[in-house]
N, CA, C and O atoms as a CHARMM CRD file, in Angstrom:
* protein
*
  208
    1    1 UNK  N    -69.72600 -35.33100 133.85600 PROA 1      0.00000
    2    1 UNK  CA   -70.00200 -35.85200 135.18200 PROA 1      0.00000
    3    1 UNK  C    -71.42200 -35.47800 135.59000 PROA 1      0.00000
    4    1 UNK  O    -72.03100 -34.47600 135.21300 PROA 1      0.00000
    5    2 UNK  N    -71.80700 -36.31300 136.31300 PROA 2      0.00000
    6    2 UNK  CA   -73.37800 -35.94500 136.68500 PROA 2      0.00000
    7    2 UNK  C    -73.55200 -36.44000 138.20900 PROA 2      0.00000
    8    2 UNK  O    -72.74300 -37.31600 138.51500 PROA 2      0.00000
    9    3 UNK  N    -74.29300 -36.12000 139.05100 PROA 3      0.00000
   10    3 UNK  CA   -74.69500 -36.85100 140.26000 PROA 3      0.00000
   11    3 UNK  C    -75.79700 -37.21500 140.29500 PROA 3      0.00000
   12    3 UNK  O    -76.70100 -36.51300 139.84000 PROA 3      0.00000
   13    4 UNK  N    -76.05400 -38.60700 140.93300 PROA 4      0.00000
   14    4 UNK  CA   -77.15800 -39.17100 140.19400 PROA 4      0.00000
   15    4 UNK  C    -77.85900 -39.86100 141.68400 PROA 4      0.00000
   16    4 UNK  O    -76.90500 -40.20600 142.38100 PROA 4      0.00000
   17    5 UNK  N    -78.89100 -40.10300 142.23900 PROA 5      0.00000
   18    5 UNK  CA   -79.44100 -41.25200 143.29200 PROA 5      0.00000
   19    5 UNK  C    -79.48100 -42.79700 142.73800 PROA 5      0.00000
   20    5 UNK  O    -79.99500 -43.31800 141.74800 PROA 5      0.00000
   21    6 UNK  N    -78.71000 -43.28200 143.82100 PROA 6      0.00000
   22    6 UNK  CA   -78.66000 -44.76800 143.31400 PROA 6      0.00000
   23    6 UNK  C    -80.16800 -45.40800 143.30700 PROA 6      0.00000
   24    6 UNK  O    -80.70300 -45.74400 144.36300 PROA 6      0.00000
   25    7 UNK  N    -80.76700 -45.54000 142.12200 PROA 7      0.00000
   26    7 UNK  CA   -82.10900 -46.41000 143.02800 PROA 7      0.00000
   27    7 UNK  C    -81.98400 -47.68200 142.42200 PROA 7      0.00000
   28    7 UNK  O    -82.93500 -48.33100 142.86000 PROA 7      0.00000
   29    8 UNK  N    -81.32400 -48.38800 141.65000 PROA 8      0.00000
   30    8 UNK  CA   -81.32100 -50.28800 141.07400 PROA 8      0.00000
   31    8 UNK  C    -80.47500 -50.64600 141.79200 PROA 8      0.00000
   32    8 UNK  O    -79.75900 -50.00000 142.55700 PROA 8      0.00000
   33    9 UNK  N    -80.52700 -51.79100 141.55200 PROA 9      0.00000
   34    9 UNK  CA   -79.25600 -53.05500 142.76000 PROA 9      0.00000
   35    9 UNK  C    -77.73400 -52.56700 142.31800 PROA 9      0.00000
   36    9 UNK  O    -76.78400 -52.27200 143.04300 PROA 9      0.00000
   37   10 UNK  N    -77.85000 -52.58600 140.72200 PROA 10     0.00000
   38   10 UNK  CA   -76.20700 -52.36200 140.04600 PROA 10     0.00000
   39   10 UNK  C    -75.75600 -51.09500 140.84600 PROA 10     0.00000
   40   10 UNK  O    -74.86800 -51.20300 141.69200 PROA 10     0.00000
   41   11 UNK  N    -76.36200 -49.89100 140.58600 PROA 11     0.00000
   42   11 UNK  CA   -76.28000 -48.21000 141.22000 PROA 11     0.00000
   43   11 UNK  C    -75.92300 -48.40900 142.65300 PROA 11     0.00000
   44   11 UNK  O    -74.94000 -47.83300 143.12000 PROA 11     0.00000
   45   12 UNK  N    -76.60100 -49.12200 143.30900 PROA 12     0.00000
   46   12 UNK  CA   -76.72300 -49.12800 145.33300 PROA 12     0.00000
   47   12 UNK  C    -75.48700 -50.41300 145.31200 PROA 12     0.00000
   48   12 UNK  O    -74.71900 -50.38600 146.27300 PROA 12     0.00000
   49   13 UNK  N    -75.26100 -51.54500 144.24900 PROA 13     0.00000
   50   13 UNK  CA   -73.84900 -51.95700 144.69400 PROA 13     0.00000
   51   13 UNK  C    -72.72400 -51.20000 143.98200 PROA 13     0.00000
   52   13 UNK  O    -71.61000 -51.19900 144.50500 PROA 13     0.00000
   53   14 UNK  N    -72.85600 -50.79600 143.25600 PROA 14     0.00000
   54   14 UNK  CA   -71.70600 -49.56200 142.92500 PROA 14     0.00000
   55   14 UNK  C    -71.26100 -48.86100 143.43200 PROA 14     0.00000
   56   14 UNK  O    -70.06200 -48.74200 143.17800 PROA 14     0.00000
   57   15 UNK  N    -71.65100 -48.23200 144.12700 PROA 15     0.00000
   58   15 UNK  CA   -71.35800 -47.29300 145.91500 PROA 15     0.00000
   59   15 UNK  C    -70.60600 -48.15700 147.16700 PROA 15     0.00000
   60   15 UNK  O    -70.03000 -47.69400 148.15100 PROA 15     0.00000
   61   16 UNK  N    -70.80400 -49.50900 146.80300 PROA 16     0.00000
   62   16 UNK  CA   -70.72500 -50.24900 148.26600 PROA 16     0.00000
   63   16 UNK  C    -69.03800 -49.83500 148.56400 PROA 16     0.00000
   64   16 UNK  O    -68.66300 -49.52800 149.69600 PROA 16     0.00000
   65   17 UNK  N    -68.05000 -49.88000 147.30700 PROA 17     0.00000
   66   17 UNK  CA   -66.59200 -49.67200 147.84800 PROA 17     0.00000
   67   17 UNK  C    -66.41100 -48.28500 148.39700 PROA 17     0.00000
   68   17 UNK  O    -65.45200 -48.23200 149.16700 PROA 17     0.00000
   69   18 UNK  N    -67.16200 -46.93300 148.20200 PROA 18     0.00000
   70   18 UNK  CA   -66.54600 -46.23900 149.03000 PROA 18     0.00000
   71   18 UNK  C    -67.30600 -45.94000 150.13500 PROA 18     0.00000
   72   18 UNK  O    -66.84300 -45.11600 150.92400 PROA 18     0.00000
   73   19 UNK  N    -68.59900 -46.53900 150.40100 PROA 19     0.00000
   74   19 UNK  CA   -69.25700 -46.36600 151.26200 PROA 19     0.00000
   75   19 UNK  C    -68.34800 -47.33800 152.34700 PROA 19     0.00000
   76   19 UNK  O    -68.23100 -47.09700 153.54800 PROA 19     0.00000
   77   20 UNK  N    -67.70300 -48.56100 151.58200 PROA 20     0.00000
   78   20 UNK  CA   -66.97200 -49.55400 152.51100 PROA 20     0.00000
   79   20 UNK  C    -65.80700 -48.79300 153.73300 PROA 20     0.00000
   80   20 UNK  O    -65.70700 -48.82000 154.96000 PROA 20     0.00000
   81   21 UNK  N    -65.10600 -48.18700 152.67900 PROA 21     0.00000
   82   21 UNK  CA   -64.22100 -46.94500 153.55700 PROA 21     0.00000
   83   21 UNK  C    -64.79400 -46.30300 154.61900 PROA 21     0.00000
   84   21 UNK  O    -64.20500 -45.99200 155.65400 PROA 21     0.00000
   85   22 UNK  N    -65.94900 -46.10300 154.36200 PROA 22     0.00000
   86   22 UNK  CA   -66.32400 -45.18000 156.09200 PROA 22     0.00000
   87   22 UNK  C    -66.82600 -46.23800 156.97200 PROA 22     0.00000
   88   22 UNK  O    -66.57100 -46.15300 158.17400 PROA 22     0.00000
   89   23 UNK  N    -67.48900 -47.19500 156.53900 PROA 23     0.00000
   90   23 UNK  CA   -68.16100 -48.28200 156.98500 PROA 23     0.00000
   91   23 UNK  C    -67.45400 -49.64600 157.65300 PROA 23     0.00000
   92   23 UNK  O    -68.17700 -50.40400 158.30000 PROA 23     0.00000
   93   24 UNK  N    -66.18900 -49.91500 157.50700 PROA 24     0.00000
   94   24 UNK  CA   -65.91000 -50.99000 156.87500 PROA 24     0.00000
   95   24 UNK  C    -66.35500 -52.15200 157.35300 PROA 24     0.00000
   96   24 UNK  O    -66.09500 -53.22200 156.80200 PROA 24     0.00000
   97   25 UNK  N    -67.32600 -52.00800 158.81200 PROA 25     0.00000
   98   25 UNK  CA   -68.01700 -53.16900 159.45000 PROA 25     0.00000
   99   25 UNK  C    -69.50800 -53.69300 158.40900 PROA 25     0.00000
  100   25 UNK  O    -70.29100 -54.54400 158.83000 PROA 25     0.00000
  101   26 UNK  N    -69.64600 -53.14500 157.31300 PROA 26     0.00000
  102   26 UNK  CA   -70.40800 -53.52800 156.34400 PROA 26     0.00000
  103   26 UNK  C    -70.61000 -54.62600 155.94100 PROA 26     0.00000
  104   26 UNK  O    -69.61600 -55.19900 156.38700 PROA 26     0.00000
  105   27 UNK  N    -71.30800 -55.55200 155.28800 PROA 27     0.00000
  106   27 UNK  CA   -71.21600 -56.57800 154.33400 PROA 27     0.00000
  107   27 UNK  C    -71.40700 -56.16400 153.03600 PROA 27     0.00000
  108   27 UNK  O    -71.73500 -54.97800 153.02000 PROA 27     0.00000
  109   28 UNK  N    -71.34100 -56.63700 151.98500 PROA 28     0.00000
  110   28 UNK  CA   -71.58200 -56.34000 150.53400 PROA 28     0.00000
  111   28 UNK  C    -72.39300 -56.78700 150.68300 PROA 28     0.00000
  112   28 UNK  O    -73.34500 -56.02600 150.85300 PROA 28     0.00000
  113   29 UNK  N    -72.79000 -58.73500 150.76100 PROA 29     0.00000
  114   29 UNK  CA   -73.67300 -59.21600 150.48200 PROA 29     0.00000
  115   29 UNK  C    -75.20200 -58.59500 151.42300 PROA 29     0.00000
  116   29 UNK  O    -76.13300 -58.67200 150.62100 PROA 29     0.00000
  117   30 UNK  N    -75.65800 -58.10400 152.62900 PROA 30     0.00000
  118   30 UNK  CA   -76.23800 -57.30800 153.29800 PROA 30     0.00000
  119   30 UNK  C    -76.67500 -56.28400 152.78200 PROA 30     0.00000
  120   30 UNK  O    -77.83600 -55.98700 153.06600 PROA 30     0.00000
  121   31 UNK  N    -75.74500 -55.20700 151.65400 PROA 31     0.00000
  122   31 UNK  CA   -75.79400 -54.16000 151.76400 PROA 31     0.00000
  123   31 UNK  C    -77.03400 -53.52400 150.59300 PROA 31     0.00000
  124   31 UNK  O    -77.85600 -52.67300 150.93100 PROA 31     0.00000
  125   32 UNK  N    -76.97900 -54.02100 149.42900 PROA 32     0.00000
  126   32 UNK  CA   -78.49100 -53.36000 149.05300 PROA 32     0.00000
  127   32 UNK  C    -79.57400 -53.45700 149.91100 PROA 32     0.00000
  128   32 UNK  O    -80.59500 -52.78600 149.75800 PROA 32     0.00000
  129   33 UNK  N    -79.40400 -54.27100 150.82300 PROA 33     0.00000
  130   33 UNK  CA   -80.75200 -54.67700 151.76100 PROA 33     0.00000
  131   33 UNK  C    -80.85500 -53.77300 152.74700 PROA 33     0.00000
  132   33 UNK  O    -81.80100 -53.02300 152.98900 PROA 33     0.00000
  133   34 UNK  N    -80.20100 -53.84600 153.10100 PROA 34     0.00000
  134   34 UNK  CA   -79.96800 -52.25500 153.88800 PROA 34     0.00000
  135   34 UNK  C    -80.09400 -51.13100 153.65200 PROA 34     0.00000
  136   34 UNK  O    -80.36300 -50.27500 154.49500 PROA 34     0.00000
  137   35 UNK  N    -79.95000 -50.97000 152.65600 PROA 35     0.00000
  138   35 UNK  CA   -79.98200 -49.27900 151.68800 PROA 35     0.00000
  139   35 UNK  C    -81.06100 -49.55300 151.44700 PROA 35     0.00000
  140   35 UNK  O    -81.70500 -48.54700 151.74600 PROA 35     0.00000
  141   36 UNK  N    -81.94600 -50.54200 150.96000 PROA 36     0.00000
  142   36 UNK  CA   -83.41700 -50.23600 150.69000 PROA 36     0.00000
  143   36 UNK  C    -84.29600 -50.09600 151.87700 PROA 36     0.00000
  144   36 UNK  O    -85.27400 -49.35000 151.85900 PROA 36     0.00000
  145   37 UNK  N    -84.00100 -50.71700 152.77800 PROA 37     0.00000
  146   37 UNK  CA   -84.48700 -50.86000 153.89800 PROA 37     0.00000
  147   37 UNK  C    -84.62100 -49.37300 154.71900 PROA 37     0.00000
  148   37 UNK  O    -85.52800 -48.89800 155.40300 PROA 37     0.00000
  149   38 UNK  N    -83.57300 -48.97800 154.40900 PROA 38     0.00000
  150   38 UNK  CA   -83.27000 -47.22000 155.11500 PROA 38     0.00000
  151   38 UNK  C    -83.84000 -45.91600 153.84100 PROA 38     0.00000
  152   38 UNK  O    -84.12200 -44.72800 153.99900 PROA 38     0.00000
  153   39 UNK  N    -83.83500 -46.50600 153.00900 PROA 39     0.00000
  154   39 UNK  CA   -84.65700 -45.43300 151.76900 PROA 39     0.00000
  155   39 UNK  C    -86.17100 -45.62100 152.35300 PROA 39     0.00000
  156   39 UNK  O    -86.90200 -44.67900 152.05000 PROA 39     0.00000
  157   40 UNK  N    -86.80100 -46.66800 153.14600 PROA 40     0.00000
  158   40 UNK  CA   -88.28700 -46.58700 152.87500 PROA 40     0.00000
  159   40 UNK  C    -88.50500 -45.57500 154.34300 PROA 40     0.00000
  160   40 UNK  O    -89.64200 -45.41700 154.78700 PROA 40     0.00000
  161   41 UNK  N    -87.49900 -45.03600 154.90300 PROA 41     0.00000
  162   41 UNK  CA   -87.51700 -43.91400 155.74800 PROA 41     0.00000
  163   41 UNK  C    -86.78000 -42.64000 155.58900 PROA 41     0.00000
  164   41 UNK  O    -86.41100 -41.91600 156.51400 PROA 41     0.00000
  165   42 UNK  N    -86.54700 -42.37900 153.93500 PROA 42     0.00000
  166   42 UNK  CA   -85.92700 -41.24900 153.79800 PROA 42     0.00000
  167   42 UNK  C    -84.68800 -41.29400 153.40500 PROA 42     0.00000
  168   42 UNK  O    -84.11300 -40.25600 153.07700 PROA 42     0.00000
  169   43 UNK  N    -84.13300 -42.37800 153.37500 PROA 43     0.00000
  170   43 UNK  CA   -82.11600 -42.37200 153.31000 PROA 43     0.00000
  171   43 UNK  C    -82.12200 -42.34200 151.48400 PROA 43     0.00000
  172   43 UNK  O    -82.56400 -43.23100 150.75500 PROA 43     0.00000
  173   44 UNK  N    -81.67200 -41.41200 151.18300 PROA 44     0.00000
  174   44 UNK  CA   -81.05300 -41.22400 149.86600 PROA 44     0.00000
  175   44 UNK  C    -79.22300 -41.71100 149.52200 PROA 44     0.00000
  176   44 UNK  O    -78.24800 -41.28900 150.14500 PROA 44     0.00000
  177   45 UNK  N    -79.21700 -42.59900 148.47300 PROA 45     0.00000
  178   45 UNK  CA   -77.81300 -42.51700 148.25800 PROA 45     0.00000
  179   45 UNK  C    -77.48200 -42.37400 146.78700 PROA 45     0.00000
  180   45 UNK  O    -77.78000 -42.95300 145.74200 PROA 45     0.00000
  181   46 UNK  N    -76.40800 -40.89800 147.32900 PROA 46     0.00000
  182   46 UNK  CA   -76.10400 -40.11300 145.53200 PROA 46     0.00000
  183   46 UNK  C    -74.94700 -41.15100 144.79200 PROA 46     0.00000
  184   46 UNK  O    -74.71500 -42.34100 145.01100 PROA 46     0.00000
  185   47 UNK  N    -74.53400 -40.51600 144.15300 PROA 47     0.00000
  186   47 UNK  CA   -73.26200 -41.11400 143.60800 PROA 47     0.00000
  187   47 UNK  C    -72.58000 -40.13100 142.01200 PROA 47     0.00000
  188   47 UNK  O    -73.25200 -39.64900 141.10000 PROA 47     0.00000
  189   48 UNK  N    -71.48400 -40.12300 142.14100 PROA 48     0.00000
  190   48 UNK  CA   -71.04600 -39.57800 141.01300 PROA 48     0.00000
  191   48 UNK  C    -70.62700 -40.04100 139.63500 PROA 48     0.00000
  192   48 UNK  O    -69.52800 -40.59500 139.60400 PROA 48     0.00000
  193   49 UNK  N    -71.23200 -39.93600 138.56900 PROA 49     0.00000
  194   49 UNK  CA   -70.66000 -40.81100 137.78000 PROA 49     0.00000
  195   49 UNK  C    -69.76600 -39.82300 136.24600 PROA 49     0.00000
  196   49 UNK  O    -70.09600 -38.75200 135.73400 PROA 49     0.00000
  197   50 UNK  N    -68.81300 -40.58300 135.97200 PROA 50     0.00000
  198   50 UNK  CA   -67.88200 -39.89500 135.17700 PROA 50     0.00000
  199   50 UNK  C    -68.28700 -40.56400 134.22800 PROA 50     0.00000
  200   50 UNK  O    -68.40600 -41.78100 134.36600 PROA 50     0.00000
  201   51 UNK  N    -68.61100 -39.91400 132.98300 PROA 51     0.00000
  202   51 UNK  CA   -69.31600 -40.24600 131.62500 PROA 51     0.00000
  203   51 UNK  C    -67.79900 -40.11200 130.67600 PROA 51     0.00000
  204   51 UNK  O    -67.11200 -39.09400 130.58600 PROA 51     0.00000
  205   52 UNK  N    -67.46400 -41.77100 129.86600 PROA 52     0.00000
  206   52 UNK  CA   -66.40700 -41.81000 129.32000 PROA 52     0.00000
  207   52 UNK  C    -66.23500 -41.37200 127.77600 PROA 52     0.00000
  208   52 UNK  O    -65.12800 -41.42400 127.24000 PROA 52     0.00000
């Protein structure tokens, strides 16, 4: 397992389902746009990934 910062489209939509859970007024389609939009002021998003 590793924790990793999402920074490509695949990584930042890979997150979108549990970010959806806290969020759920979200869009998918919106949502890399948003996450990039909030990284160019600091917003980091981690993620965990389980190596099979």
């Amino acid at each position: 397992m590793s924790i990793q910062l999402a920074k490509s489209e695949f990584q930042i939509l890979g997150c979108f389902p549990v970010i959806f859970q806290l969020r759920p007024h979200l869009e998918q389609a919106k949502f890399v746009e948003q996450v990039r939009y909030q990284m160019k002021e600091g917003y980091q998003l981690a993620f965990l990934e389980v190596e099979k």
